[in-house]
N, C-alpha and C positions, 0 to 999 in steps of 0.2 A: 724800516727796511729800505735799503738804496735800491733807485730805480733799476728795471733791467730791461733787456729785448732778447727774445726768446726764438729762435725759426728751428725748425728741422723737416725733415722729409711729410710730405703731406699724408701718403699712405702708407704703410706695412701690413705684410702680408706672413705671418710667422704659423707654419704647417711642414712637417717632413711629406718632400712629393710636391712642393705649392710652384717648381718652377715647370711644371706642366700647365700652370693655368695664366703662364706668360700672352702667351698667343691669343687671348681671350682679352685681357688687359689691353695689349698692342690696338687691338680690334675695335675694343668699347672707344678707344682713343681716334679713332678714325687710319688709324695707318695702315697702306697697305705692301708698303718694301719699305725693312729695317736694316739698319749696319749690325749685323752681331758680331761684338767683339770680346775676343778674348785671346786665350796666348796656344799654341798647338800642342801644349803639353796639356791642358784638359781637354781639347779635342781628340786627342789620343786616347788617354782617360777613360773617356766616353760621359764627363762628367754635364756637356752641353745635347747629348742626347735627346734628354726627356724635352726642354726647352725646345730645341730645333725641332722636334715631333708635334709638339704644341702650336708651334708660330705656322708651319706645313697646316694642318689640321684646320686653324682658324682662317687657311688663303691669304696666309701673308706673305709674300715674295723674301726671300732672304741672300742679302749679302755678307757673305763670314769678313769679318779682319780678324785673320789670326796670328800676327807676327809683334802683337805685341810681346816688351822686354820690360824686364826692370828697370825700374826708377827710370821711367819713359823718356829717350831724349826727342828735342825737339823736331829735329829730320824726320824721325819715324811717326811723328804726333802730326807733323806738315803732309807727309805722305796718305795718312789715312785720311785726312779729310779729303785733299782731290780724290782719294779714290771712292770714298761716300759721294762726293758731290759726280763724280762723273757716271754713277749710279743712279742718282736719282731717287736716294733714300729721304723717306718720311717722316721715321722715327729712329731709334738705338738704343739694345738690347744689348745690354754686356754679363755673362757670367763668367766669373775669372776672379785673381787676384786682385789688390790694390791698384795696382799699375794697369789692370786692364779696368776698372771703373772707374780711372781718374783719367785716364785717354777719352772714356767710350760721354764726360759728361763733358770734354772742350769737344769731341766729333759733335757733339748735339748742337755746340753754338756754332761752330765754326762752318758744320756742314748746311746752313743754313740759305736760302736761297739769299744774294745780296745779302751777306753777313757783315755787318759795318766795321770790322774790325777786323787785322794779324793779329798773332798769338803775342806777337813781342807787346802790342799794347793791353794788353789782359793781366801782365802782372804785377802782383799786389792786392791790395784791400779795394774791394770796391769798384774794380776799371772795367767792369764790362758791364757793355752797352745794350740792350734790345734781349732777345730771348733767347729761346733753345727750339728744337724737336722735342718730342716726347720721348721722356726717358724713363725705361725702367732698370733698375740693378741688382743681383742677385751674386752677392759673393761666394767663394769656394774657400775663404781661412776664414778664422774668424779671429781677427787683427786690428786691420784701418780702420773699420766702424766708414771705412767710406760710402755707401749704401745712404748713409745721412750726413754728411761733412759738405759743407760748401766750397770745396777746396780740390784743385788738383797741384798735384806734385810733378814738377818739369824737369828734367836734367840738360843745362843750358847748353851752348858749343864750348862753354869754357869749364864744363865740366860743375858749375854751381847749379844747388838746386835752388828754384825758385818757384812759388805760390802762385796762381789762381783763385783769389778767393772773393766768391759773390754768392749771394743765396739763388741767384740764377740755375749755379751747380747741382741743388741740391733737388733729386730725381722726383717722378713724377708717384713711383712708387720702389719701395727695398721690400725685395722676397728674401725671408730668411728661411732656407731649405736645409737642414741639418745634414739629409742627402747626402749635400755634395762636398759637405768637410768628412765624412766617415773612409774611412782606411789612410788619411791624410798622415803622413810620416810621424813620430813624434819628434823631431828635431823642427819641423816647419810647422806641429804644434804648440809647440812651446814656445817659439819665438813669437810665432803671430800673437799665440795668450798675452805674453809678458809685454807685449806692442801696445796690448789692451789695456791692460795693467797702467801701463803708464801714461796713456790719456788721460786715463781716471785718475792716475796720482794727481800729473800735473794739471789738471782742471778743479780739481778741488785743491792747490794749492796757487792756483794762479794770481798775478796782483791785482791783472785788468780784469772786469766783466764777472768774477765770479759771482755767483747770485745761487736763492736757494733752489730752485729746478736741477742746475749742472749739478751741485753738491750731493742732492738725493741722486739722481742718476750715477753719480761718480760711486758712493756709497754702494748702491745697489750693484753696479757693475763690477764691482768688487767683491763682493759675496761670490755672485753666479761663477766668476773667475777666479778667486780662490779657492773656490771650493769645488770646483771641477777639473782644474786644467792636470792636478795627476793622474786624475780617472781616465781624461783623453788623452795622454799623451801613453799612459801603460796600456791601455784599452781604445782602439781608434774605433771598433765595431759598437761602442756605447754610444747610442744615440740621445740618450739623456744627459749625458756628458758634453757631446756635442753640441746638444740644442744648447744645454747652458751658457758654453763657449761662445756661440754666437749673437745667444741673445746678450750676453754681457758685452762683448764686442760692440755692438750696437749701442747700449746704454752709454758703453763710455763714448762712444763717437757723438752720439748728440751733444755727452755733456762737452768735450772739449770744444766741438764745432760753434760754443755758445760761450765757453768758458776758455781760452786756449791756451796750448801748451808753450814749454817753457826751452829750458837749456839742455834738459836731455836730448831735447828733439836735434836743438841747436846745434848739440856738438855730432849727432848721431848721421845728422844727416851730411856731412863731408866724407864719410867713410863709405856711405853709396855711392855719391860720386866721383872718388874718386880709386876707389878697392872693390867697389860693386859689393859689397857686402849687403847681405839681405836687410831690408830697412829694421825689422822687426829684433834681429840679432843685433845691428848697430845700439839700438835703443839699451835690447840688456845687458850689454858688455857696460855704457858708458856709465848705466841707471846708476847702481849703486856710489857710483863715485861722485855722481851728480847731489847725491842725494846728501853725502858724506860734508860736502862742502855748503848746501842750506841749510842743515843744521846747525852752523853757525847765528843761522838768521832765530830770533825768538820766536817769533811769529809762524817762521815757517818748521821748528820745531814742534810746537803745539798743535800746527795742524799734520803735521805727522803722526804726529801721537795720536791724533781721532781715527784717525784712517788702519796706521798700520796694525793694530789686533782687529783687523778685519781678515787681513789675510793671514797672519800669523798669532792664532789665537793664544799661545802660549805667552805673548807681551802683554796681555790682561791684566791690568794693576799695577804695573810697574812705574815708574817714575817717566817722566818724560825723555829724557834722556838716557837712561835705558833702553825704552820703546825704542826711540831713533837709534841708539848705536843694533838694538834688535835687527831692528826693519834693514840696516844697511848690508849686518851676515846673514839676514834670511834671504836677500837679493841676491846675493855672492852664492851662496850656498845652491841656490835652486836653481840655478842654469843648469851646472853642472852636474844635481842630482835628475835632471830633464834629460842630460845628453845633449848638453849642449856647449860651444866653444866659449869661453867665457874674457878673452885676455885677447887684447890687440895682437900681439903675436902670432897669435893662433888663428888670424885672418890676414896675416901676411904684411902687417905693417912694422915698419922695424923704427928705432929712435930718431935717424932723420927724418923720418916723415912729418914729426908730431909738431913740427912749428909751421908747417905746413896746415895744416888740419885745425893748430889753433885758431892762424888768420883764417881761414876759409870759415869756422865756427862763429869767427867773431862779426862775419857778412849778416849774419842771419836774426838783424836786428828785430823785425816781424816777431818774433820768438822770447831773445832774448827780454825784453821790456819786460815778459811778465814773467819771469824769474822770480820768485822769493828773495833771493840777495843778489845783486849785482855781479853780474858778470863779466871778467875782465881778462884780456888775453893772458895774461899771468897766470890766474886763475883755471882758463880753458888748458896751458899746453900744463898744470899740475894736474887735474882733472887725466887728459891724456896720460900722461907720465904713470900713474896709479895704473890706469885702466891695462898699461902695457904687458 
């Protein structure tokens, strides 16, 4: 067995109701004024309720940042920490999407008394320096699997996203509350599922770091998410549906956070920054096409084949190559049986764009490297082109 290194989140906390026992957590940690951050549409909600009554309860002073956005650009990520630091925060407490728990773990380093570092020097593999606050996170989709990823996601001034990634990121504790994904739309189900879906592909088909931990997790995360995300997305009031969702969500986040993702991510992520396209829809528009063009690769054939009658049991015994061309119309197929936009078009990119979106894909070398087969601008604007 080839060596490996393993990190994820230290604690989890997985109970419907468990982010009532934030403020208690906060409290054992010594803190006593948090940043809670998240975006004003779960403040609306009323999805940070039980939380905020909990942090109250335990005499914890509370600071809301509620103005986070998608695919967080960096003025608004600069902004919240002066406003943490000119608070006087201890700790931070994020319940919210992706974009608000990949804000609320650079608030934790940044807002740090004598923080040794800007953000511009943080990104990449490895570049941060010293610690964080105490961090706790507790998601509302179940998607990023961010809760346990060492990693935030930045959207630059030149519109490129760019990484964060240290085990530093990774929180002190992930609440998985099922709670606060129930009545959640089925079209922002589906996508955050299939978001999940695709850690897991691309972690168990990864070139770098793969090892056998990510692959059982990738495996298992698979199950819980194939075999739920119809139930949640026709039934949002199923809370065993839910919980499944999230717990899967999780699974696969550890495993990519240790195993990591590939080209889908690569190409998916130009379409956020530059069409704001929800990350998690980016992912299953390009998925299948991505997927179309690794099958080329043997290697990465084969390990399709173990995977996909995980989620589409019906490819059970078939040849490999079946399997794959399988796996590629059950991808295509299932957006749009979810209700969901499935074709660049259909998020407002039109044919010029696409050599655009290649170069921008072809930045995101971090990614690309653990591709199954090479990835080449040629390559990305055919990919594109399909996808349109």
């Amino acid at each position: 067995m080839k060596p490996f290194k393993f990190q994820t989140t230290s604690s989890i906390l997985s109970e419907v109701g468990s982010t009532t026992k934030i403020g208690q957590i906060m409290a054992d940690m010594g803190c006593s004024k948090v940043a809670f951050v998240t975006d004003a549409m779960i403040l609306k909600l009323g999805l940070a309720d039980a939380c905020l009554d909990g942090l109250k309860t335990a005499g914890i002073a509370v600071h809301v940042i509620d103005d986070v956005v998608a695919d967080p650009p960096e003025a608004m990520i600069r902004a919240a920490v002066e406003e943490a630091k000119a608070q006087g925060i201890d700790g931070v407490v994020s319940v919210g999407g992706g974009s608000s728990l990949d804000t609320a773990k650079l608030i934790s380093i940044l807002s740090q008394p004598n923080a040794p570092q800007d953000l511009d020097e943080m990104y990449g593999v490895g570049m941060v320096k010293g610690g964080r606050l105490p961090l706790v996170l507790a998601p509302t989709t179940a998607g990023t699997g961010s809760e346990v990823t060492p990693i935030s996601i930045v959207t630059t001034r030149t519109s490129e996203k760019k990484g964060v990634v240290s085990p530093v990121l990774l929180p002190d504790w992930a609440i998985l509350d099922a709670e606060l994904t129930v009545g959640l739309p089925a079209h922002i189900t589906a996508a955050t599922g299939i978001d999940a879906m695709v850690h897991a592909i691309e972690a168990y088909t990864t070139k770098h770091a793969k090892n056998i931990l990510s692959d059982t997790l990738a495996k298992q995360a698979l199950v819980l998410l194939g075999g739920a995300i119809r139930t949640a997305c026709s039934n949002g009031e199923d809370r065993a549906a839910r919980s499944d969702m999230l717990l899967g969500s999780m699974l696969a986040g550890m495993a990519f956070a240790n195993a990591p993702v590939a080209a889908v991510h690569a190409l998916a992520y130009p379409l956020g920054g530059h069409f704001h396209v929800p990350h998690g829809l980016s992912n299953a528009i390009v998925l299948p096409h991505v997927l179309e063009f690794n099958m080329e690769d043997s290697l990465g054939a084969s390990q399709y084949a173990e995977i996909a009658p995980i989620i589409f049991p019906e490819l059970a015994g078939k040849s490999t190559q079946e399997i794959c061309a399988g796996m590629v119309q059950g991808f295509k197929d299932l957006g749009p049986e979810l209700g969901m936009k499935s074709t660049l078009r259909e998020v407002g990119v039109n044919h010029n764009d696409l050599p655009m979106l290649a170069e921008d894909g072809m930045k995101q070398t971090r990614l690309l490297v653990n591709n199954p087969r090479e990835m080449t601008y040629d390559a990305a604007l055919a990919i594109y082109t399909a996808a349109l």
